[in-house]
N, C-alpha and C positions, 0 to 999 in steps of 0.2 A: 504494500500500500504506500501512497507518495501521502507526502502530509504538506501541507501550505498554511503557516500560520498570517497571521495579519491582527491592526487593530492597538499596534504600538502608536506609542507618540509621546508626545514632551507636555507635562500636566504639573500644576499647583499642586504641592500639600493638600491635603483634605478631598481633593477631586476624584473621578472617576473614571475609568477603563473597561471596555471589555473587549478583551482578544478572542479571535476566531482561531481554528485548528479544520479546514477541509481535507476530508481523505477523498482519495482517488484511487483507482485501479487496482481494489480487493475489496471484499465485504464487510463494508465498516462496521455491525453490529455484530461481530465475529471479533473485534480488539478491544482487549482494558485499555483505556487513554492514560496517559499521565502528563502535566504539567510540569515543569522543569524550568528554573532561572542561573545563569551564570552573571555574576557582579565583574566589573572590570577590578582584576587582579584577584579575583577567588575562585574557588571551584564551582561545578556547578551542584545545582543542590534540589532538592524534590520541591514542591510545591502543594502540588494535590492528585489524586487519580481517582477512576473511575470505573466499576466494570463493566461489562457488554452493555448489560442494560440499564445501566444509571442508576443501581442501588451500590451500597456501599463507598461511595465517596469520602475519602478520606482528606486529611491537610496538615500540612504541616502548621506547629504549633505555632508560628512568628505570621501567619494568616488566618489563622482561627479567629471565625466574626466578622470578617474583611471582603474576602475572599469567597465566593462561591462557583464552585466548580458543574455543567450541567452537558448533556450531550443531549444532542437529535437526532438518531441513526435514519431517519425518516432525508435528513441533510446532508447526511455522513458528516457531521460537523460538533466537535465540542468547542463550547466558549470556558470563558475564564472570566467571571464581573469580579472586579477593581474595584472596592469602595474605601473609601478614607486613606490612600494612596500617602505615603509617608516617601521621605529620600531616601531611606535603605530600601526600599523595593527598586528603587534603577537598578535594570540590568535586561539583556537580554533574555528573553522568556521562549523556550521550546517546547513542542508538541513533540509526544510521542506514542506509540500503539508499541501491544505486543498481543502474542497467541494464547501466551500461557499465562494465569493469574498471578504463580509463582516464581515466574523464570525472568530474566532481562528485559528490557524494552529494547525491540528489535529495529523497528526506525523511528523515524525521527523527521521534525522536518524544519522548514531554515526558523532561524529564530525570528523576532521582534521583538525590535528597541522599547522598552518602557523608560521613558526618565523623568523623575520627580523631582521637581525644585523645592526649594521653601521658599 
């Protein structure tokens, strides 16, 4: 499956985002999604995920309340809603699918820019 995120951009403290994640060319409600951000000069690090069918949506704790993670296999599309967007949230943010619930996320797709000013 190709993934194409979008829905990055440069926003105020306190503002809002939501990124897209399109799949293409396999059966999107056939993959767990996950969310994923890289910081300039950090690793990259989880975000949230989600499995085939949009139950069990998990997040990381520094977006817990913030952050809601949702898919539309109807779209082959999951978003990411951004709320109360802070300066440590800049960073590039990645989409990714895998087959197995337990195993690796297998691709991936290009990232989006998120950058938070104060």
């Amino acid at each position: 499956v190709q993934l194409q995120a979008s829905g990055g951009g440069s926003v105020q403290a306190g503002d809002s985002l939501r990124l897209a994640c399109a799949g293409s060319g396999g059966t999107f409600r056939n993959y767990h999604m996950g969310w994923f951000r890289q910081a300039p000069g950090k690793e990259r690090e989880f975000v949230s995920s989600t499995s085939r069918g949009g139950s069990g949506t998990q997040y990381a704790d520094f977006v817990k309340g913030r952050f809601t993670m949702s898919r539309d296999n109807a779209k082959s599309t999951v978003y990411l809603q951004m709320n109360s967007l802070k300066p440590e949230d800049t960073a590039v943010y990645y989409c990714a699918a895998k087959s197995i619930l337990t195993g690796p996320y297998n691709y991936w797709g290009n990232g989006t820019l998120v950058t938070v000013s104060s």
